[in-house]
N, C-alpha and C positions, 0 to 999 in steps of 0.2 A: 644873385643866387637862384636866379629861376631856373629850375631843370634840374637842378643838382637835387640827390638824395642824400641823404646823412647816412654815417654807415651805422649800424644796430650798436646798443650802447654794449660795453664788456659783459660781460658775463658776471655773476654776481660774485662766485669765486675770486675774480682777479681785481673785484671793483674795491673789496673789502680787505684793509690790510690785518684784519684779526685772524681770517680765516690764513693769510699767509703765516703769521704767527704761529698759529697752531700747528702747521704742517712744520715749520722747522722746530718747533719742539718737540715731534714726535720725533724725529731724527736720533737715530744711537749716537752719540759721542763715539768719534773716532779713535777718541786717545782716553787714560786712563789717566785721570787727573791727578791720584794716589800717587802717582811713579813722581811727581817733582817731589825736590826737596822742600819747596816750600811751603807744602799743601800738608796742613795738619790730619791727623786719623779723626776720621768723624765716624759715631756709631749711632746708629737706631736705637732709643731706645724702649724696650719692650713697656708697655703702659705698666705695669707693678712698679717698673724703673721709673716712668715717668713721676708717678704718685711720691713715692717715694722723695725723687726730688725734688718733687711740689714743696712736701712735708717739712721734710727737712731747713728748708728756706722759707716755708710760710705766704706763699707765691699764687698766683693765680698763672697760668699757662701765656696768659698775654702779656706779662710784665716780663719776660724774657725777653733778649734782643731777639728781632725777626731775621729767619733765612729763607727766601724765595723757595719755594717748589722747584722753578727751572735753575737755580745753581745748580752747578756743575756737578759738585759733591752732592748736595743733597736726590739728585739725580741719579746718581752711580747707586747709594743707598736704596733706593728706592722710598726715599720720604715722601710722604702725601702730607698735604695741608692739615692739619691738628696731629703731626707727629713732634715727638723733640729729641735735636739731637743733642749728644754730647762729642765737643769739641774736645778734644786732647792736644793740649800746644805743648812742646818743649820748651821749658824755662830753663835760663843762665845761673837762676837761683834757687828755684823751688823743685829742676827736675823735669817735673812735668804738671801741667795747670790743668784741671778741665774747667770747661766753657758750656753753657748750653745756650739751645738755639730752638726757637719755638716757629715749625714752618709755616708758612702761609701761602696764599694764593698769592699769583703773580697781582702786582694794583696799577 
């Protein structure tokens, strides 16, 4: 290996796989997730709403299931980490179910 030079190492951009991360989450989603049939209405809700449903269940914001920031849905909404959404499923029985989801950072 005498004589040879090594070539400079990557660039720190391409060394690191978070910064690639981050560049494809900025990305708009192509397609609108709402249009399948299988993709329940999910809504923001405004903080009065959120308290509300805190209240009503007795709940602390963390004892909700977690929905990622980068889901799909919660992306189309514009959800940020300490928002909550409510889930709206169709039920065979009750109609229609809502759900809430407490967002979080991506872990």
């Amino acid at each position: 290996m005498v004589g040879r030079t090594l070539s400079p190492s990557p660039a720190p951009e391409v060394a690191t796989n978070k910064l690639v991360k981050k560049q494809d989450k900025e990305k708009e989603l192509s397609y609108d997730v709402f249009k399948h049939e299988l993709v329940p209405k999910h809504v923001l809700l405004k903080p009065e709403e959120a308290n509300e449903v805190l209240g009503r269940y007795h709940i602390k914001p963390f004892q909700l299931p977690y929905i990622k920031s980068s889901d799909p849905a919660a992306r189309t909404i514009g959800a940020k980490p300490g928002d909550i959404i409510k889930v709206i499923r169709k039920s065979a029985t009750a109609g229609e179910s809502d759900f809430y989801r407490y967002v979080v950072e991506d872990f």
